[in-house]
N, CA, C and O atoms as a CHARMM CRD file, in Angstrom:
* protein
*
  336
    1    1 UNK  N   -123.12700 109.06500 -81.24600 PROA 1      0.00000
    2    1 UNK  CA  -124.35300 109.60100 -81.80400 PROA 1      0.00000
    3    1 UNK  C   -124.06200 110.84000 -82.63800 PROA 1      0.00000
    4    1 UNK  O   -124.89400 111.45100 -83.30900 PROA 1      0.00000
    5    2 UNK  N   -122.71400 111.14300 -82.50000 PROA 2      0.00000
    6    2 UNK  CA  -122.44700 112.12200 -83.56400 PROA 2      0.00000
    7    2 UNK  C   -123.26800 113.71700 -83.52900 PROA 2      0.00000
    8    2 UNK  O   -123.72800 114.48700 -84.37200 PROA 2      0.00000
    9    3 UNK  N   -123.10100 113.66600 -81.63900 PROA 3      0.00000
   10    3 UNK  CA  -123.83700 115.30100 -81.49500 PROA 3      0.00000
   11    3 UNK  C   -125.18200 115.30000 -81.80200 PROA 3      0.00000
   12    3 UNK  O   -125.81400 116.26100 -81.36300 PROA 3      0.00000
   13    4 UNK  N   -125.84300 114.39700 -82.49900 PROA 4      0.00000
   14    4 UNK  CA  -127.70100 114.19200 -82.77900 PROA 4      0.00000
   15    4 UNK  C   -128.30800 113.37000 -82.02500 PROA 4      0.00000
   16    4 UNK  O   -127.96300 112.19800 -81.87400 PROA 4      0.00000
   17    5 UNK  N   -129.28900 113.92300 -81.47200 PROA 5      0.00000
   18    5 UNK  CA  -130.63400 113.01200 -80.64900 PROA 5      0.00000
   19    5 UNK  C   -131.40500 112.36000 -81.50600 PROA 5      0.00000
   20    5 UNK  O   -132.45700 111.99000 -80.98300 PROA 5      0.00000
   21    6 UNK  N   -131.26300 112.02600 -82.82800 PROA 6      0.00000
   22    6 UNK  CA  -132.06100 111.80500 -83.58100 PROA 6      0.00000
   23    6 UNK  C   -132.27000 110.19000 -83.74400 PROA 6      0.00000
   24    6 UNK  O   -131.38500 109.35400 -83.92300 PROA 6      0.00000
   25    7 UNK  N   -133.59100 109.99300 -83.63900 PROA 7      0.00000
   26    7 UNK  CA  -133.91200 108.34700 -83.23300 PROA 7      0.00000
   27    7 UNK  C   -132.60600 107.26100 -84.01400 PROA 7      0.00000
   28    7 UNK  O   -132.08900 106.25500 -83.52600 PROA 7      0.00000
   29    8 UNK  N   -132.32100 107.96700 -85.48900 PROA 8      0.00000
   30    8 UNK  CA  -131.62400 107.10500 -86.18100 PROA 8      0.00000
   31    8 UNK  C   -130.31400 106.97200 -85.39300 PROA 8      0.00000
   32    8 UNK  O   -129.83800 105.90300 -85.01200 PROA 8      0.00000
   33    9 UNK  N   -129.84700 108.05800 -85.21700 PROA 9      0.00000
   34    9 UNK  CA  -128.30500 108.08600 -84.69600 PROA 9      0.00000
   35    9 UNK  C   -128.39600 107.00000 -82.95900 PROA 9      0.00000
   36    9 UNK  O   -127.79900 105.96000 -82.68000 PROA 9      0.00000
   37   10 UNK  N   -129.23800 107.69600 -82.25200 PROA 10     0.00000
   38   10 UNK  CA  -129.17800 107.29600 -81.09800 PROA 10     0.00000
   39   10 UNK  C   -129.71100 105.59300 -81.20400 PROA 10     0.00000
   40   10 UNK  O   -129.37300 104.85400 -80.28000 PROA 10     0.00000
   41   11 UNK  N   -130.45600 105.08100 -82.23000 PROA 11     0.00000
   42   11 UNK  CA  -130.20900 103.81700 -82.02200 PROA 11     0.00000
   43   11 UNK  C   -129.49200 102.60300 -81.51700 PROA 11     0.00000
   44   11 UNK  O   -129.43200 101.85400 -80.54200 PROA 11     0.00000
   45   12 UNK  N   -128.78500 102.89000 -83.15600 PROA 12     0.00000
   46   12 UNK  CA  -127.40800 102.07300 -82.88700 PROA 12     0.00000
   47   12 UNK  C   -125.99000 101.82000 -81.77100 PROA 12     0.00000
   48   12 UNK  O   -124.98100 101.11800 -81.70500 PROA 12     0.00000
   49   13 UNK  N   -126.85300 103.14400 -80.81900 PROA 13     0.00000
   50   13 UNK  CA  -125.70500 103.61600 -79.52700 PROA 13     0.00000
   51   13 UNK  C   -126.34200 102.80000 -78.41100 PROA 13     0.00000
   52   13 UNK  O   -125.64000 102.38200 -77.49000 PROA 13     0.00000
   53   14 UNK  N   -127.98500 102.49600 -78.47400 PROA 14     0.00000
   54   14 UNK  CA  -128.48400 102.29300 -77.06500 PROA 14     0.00000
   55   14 UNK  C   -128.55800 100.89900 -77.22500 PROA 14     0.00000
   56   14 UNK  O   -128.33300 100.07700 -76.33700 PROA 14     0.00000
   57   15 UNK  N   -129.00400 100.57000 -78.82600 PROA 15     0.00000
   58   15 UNK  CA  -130.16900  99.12900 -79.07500 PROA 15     0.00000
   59   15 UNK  C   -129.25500  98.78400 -80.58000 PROA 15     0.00000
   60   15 UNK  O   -129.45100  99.15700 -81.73600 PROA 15     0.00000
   61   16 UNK  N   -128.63000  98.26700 -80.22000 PROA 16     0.00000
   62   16 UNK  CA  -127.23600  98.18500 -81.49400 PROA 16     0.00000
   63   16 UNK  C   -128.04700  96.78800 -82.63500 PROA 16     0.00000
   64   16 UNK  O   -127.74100  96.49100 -83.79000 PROA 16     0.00000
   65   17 UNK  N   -129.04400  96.23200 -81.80000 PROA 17     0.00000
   66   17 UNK  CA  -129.41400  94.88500 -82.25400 PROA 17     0.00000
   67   17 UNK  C   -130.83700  95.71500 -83.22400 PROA 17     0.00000
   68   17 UNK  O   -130.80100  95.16700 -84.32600 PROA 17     0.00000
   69   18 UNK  N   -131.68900  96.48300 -83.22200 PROA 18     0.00000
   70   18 UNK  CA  -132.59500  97.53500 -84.39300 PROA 18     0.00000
   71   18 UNK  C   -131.79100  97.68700 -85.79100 PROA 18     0.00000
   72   18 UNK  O   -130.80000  96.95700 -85.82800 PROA 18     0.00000
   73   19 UNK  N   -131.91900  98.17200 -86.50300 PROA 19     0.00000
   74   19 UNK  CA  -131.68600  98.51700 -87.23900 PROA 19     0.00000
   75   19 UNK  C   -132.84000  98.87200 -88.60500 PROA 19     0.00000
   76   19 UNK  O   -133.66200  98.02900 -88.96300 PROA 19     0.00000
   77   20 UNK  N   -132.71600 100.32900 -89.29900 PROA 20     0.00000
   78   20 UNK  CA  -133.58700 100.78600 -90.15000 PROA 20     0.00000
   79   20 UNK  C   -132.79100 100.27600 -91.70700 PROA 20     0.00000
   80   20 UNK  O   -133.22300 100.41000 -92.85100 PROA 20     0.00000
   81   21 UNK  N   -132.05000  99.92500 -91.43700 PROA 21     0.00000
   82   21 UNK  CA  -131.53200  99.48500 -93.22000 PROA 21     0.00000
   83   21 UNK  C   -132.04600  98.21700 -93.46800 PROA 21     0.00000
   84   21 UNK  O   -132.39900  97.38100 -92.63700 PROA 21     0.00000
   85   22 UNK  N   -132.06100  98.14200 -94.72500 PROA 22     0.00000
   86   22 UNK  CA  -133.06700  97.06200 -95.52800 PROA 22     0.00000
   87   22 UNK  C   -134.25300  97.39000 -95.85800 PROA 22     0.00000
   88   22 UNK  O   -134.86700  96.84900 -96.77700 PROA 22     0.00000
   89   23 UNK  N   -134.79300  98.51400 -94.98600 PROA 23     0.00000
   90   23 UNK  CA  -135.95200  98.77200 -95.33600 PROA 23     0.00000
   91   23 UNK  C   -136.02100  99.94000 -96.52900 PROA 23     0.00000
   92   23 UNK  O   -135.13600 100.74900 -96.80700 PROA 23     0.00000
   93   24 UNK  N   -137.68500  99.75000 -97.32000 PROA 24     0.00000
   94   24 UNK  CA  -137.57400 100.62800 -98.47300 PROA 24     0.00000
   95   24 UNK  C   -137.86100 101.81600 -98.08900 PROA 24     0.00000
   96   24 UNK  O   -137.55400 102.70500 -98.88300 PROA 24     0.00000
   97   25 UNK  N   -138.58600 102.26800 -96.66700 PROA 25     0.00000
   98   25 UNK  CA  -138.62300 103.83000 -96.24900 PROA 25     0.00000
   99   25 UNK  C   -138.19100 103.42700 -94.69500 PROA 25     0.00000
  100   25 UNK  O   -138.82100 102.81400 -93.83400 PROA 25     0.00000
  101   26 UNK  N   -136.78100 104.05400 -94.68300 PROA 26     0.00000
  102   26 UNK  CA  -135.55700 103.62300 -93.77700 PROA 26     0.00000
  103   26 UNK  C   -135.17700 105.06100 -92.90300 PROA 26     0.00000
  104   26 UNK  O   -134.17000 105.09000 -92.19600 PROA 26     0.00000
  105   27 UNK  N   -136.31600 106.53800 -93.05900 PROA 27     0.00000
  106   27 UNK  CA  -136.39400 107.45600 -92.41100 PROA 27     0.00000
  107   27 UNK  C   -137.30800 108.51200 -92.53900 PROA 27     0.00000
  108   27 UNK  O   -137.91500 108.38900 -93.60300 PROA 27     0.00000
  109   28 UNK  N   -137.66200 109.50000 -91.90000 PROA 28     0.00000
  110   28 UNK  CA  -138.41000 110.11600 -91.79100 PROA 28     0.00000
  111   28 UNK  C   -138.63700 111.29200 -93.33500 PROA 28     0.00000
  112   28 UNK  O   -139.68900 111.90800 -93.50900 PROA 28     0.00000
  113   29 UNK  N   -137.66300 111.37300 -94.11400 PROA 29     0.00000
  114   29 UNK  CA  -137.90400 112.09000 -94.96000 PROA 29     0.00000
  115   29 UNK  C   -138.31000 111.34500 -96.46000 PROA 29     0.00000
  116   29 UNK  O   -138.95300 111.90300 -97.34900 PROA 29     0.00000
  117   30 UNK  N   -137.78600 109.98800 -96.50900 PROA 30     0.00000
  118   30 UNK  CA  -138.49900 108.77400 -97.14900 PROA 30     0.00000
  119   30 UNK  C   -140.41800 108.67700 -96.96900 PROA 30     0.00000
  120   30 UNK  O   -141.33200 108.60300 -97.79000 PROA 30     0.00000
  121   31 UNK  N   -140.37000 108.71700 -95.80300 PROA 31     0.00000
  122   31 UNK  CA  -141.56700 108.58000 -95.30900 PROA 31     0.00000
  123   31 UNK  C   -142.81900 109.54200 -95.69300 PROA 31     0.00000
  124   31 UNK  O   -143.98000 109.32100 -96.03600 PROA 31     0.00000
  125   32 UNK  N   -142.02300 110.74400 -95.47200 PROA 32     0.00000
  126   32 UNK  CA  -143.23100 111.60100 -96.09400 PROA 32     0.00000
  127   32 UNK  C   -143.06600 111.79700 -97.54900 PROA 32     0.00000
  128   32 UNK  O   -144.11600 111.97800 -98.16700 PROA 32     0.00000
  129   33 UNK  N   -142.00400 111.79900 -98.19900 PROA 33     0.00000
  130   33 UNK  CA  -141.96000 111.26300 -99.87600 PROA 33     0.00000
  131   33 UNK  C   -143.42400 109.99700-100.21300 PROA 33     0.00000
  132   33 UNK  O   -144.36500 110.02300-101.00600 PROA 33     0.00000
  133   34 UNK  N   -142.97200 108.98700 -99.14600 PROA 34     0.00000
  134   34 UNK  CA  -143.37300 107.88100 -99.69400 PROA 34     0.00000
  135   34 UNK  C   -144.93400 107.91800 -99.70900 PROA 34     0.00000
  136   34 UNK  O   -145.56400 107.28800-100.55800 PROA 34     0.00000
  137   35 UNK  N   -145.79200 108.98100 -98.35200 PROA 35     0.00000
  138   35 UNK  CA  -146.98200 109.12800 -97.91100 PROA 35     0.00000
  139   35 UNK  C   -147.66900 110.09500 -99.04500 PROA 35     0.00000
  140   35 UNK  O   -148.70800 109.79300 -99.63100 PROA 35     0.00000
  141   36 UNK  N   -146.89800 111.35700 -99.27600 PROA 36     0.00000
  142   36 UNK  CA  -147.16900 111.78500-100.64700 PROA 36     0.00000
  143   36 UNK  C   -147.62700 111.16100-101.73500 PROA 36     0.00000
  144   36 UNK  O   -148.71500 111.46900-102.22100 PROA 36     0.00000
  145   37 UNK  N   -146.89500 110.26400-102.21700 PROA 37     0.00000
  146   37 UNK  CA  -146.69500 109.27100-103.71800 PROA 37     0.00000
  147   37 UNK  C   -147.84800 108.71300-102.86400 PROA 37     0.00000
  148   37 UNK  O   -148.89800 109.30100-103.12600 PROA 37     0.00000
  149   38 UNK  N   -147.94900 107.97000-102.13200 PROA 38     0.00000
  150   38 UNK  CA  -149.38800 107.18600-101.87800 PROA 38     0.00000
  151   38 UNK  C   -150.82800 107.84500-101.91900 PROA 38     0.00000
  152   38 UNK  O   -151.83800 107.29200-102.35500 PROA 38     0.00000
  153   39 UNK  N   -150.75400 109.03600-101.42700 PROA 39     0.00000
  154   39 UNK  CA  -152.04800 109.97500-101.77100 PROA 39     0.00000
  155   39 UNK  C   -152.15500 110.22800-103.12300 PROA 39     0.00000
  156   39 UNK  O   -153.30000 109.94900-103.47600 PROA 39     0.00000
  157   40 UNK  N   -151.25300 110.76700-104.35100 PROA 40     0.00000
  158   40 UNK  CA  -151.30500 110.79200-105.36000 PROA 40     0.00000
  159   40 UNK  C   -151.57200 109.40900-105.91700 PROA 40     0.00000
  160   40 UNK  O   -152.21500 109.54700-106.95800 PROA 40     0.00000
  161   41 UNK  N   -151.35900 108.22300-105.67100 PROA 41     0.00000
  162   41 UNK  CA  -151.14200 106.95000-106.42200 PROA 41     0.00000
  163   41 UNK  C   -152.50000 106.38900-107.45800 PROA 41     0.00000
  164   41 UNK  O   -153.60700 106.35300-106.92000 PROA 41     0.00000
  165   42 UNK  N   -152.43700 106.16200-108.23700 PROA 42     0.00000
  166   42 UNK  CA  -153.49700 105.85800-108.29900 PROA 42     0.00000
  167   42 UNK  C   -153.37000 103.90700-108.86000 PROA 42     0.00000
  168   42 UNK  O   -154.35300 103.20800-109.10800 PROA 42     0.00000
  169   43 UNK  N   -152.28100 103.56300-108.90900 PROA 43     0.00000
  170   43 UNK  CA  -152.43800 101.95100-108.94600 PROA 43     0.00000
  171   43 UNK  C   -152.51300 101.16100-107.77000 PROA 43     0.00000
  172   43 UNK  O   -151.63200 101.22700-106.91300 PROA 43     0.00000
  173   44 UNK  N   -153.54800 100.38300-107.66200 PROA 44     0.00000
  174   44 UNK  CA  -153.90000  99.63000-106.35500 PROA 44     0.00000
  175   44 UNK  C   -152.78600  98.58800-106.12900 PROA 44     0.00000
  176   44 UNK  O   -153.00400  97.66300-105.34600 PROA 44     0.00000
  177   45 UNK  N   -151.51200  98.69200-106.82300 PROA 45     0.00000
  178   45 UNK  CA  -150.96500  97.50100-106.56000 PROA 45     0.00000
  179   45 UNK  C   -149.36700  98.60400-105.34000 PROA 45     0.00000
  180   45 UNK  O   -148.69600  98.46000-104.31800 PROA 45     0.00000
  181   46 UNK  N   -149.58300  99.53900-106.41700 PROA 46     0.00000
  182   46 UNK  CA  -148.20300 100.40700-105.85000 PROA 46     0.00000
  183   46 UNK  C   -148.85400 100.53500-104.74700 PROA 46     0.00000
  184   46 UNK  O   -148.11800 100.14900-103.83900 PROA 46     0.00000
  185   47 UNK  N   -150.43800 101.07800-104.12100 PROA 47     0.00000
  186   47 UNK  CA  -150.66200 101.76800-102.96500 PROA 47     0.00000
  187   47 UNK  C   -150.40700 101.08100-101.93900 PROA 47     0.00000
  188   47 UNK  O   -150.10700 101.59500-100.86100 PROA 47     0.00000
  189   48 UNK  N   -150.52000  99.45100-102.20200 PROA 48     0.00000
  190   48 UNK  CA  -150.08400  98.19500-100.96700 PROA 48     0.00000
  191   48 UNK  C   -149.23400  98.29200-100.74400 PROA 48     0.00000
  192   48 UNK  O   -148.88500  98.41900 -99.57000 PROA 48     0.00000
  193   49 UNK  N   -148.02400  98.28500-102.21800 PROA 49     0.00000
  194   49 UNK  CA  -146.01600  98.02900-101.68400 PROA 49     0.00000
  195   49 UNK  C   -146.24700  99.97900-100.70700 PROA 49     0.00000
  196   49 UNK  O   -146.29300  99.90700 -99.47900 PROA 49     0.00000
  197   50 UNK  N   -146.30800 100.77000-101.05000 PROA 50     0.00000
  198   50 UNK  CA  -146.23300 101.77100-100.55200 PROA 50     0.00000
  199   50 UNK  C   -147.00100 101.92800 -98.88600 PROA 50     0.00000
  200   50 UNK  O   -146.54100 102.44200 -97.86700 PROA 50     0.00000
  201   51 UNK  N   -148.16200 101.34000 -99.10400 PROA 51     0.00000
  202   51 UNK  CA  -148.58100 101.15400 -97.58600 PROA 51     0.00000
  203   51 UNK  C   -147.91500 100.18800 -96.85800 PROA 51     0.00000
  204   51 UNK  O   -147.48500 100.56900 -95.77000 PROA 51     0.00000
  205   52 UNK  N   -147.60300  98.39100 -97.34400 PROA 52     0.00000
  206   52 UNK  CA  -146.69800  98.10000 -96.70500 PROA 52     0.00000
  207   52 UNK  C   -145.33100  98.33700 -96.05400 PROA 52     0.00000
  208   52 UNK  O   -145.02700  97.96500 -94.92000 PROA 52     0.00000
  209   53 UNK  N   -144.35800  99.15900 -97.11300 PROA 53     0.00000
  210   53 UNK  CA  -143.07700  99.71000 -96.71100 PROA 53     0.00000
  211   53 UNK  C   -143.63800 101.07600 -95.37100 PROA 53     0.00000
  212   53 UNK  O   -143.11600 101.01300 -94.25800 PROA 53     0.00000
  213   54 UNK  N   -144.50600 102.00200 -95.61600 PROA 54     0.00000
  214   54 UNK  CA  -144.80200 102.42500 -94.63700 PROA 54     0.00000
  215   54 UNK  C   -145.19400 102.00100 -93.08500 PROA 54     0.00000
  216   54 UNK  O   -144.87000 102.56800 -92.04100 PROA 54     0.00000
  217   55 UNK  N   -145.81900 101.08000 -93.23700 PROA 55     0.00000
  218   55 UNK  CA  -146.41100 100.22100 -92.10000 PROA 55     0.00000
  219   55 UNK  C   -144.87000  99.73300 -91.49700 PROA 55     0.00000
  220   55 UNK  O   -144.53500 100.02500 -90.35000 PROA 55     0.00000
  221   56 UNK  N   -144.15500  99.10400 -92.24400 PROA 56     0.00000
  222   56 UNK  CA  -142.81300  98.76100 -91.52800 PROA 56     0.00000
  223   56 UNK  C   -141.78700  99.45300 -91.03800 PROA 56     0.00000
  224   56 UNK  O   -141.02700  99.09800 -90.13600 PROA 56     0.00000
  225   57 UNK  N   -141.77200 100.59800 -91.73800 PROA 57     0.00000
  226   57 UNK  CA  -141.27200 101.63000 -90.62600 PROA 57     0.00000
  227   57 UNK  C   -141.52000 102.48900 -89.71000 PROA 57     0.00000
  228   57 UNK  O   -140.82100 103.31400 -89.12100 PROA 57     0.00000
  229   58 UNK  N   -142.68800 102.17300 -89.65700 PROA 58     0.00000
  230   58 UNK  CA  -143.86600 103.06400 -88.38300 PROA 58     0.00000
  231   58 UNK  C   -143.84300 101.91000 -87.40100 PROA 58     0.00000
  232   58 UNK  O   -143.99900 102.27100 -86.23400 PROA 58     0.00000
  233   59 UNK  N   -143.66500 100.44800 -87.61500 PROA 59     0.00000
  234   59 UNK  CA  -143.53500  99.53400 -86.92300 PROA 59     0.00000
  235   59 UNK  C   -142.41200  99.85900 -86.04400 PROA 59     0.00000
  236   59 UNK  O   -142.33600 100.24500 -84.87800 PROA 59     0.00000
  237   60 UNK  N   -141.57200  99.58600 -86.95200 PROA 60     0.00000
  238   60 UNK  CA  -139.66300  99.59500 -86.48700 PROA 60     0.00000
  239   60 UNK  C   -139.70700 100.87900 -85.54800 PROA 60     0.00000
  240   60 UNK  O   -139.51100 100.68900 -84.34800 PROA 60     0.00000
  241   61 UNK  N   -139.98000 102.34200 -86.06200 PROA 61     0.00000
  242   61 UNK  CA  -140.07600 103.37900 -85.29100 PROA 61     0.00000
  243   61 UNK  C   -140.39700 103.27900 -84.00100 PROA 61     0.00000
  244   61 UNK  O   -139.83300 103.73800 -83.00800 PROA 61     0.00000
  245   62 UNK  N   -141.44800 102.57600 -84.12400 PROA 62     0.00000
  246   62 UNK  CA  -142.02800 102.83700 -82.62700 PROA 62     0.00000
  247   62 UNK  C   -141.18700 101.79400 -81.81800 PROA 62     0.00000
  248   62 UNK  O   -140.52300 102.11500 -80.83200 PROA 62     0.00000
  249   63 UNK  N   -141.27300 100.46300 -82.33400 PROA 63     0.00000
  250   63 UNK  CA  -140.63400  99.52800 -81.21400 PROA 63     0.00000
  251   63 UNK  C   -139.10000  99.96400 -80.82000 PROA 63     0.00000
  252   63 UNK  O   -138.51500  99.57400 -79.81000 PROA 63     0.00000
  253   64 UNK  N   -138.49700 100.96000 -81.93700 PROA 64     0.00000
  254   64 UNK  CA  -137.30500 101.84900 -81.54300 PROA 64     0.00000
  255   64 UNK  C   -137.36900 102.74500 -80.17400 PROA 64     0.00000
  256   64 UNK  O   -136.56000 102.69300 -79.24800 PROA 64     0.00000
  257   65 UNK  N   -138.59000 103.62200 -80.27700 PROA 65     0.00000
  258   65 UNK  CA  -138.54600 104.49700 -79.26900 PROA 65     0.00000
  259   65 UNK  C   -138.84700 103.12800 -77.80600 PROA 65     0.00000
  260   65 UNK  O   -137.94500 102.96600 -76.98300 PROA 65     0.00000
  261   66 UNK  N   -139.83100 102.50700 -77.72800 PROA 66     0.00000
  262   66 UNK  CA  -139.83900 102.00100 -77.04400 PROA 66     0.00000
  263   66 UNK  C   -138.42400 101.14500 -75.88500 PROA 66     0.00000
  264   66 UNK  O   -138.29100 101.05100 -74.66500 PROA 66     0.00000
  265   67 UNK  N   -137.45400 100.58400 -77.30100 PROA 67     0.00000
  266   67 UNK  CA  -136.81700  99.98900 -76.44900 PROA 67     0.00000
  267   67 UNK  C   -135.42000 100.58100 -76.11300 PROA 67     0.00000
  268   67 UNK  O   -134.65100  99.89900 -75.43500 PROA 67     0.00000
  269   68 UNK  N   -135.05300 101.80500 -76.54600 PROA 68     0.00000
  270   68 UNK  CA  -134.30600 103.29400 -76.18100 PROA 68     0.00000
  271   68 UNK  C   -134.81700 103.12100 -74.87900 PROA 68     0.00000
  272   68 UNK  O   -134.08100 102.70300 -73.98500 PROA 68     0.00000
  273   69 UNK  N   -136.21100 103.44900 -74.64400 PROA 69     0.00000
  274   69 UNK  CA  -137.20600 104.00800 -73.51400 PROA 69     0.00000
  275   69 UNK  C   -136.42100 102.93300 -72.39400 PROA 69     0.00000
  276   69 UNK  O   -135.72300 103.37200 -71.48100 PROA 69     0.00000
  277   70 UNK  N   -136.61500 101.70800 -72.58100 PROA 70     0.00000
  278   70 UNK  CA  -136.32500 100.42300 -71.69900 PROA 70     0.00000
  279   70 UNK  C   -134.67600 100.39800 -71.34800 PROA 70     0.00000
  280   70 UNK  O   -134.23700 100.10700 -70.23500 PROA 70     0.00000
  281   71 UNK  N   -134.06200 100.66500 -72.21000 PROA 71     0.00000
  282   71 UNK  CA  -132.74500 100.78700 -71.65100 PROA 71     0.00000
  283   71 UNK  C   -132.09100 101.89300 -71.07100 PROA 71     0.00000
  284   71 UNK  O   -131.01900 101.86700 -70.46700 PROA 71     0.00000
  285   72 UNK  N   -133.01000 103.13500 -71.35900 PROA 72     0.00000
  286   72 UNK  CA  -132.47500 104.25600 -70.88200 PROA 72     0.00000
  287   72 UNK  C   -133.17100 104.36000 -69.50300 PROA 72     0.00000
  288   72 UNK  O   -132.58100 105.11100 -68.72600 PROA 72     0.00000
  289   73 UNK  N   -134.55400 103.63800 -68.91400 PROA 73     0.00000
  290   73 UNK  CA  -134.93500 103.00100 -67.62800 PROA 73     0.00000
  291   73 UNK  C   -133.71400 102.29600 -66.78800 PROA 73     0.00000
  292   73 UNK  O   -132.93500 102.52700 -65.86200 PROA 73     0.00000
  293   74 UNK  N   -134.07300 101.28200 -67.73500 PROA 74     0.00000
  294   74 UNK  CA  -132.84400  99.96600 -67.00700 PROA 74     0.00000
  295   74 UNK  C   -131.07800 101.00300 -66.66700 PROA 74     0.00000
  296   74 UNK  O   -130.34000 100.72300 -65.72200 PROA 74     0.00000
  297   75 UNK  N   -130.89700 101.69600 -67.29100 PROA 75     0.00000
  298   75 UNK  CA  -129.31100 102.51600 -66.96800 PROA 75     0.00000
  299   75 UNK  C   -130.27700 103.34500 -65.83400 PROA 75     0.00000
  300   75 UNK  O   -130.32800 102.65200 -64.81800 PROA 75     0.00000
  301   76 UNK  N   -130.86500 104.29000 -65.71600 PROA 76     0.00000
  302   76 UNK  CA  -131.51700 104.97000 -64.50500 PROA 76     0.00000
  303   76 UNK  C   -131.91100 103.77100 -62.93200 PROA 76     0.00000
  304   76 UNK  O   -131.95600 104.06300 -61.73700 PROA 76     0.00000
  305   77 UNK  N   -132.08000 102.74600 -63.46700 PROA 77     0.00000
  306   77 UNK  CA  -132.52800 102.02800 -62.15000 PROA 77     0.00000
  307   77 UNK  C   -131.18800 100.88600 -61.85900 PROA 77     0.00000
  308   77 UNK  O   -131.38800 100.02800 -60.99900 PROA 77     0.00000
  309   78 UNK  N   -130.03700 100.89800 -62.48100 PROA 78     0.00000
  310   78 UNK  CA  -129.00000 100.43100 -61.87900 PROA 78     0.00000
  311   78 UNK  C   -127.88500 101.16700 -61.79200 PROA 78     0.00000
  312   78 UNK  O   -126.78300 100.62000 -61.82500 PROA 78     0.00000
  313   79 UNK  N   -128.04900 102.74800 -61.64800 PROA 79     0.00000
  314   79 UNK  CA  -127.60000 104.01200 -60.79500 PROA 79     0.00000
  315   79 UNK  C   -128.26200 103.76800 -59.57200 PROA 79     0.00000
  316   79 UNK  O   -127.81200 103.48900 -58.46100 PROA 79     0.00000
  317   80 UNK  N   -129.55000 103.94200 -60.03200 PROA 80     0.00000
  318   80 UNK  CA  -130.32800 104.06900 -58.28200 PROA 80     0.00000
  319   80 UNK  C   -130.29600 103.04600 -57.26300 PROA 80     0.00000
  320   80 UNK  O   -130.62300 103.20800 -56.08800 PROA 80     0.00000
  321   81 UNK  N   -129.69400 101.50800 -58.03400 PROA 81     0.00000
  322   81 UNK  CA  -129.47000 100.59000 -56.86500 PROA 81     0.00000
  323   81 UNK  C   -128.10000 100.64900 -56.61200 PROA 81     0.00000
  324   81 UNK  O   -127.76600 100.10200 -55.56100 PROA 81     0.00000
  325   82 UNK  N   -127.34000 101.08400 -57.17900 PROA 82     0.00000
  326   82 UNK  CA  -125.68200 101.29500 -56.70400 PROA 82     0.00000
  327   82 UNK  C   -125.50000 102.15300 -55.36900 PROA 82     0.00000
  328   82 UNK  O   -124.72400 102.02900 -54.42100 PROA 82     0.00000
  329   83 UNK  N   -127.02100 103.53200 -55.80400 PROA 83     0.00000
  330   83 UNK  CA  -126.32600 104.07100 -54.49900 PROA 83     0.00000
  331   83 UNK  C   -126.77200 103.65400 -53.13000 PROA 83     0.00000
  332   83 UNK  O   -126.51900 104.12100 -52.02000 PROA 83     0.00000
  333   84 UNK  N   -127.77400 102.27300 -53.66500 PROA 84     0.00000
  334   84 UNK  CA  -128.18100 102.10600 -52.23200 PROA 84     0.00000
  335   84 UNK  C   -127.25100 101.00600 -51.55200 PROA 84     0.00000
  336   84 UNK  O   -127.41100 100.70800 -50.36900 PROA 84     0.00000
């Protein structure tokens, strides 16, 4: 993880099968670029690709934290049955 807690880094360490590449806003500083340009936007066609690419990494994000959450459970509860 390269010394960072940071969702991106710690991904690929817990949940190797996620991944944020491919996508057109692929991190958090994309993201608020991209949320910007969408408040300014004024073509209804850009505001969709721009709301869609957003929507997919708010997707990915979360089901990230989530399944970190599940494996960093699952390592805590097969400590706790070892020591029993």
């Amino acid at each position: 993880m390269y010394g960072s807690y940071s969702i991106k880094e710690v991904l690929p360490a817990i949940v190797p099968d996620l991944s944020f590449q491919g996508l057109n806003v692929a991190d958090g500083q994309m993201a608020m670029l991209a949320y910007h340009e969408m408040c300014t936007a004024d073509d209804p066609a850009r505001l969709a690709v721009i709301r869609k690419d957003l929507l997919a990494y708010c997707e990915l994000d979360t089901l990230a934290m989530v399944r970190i959450l599940e494996e960093l459970v699952a390592i805590v509860l097969d400590g706790y049955r070892d020591k029993e």
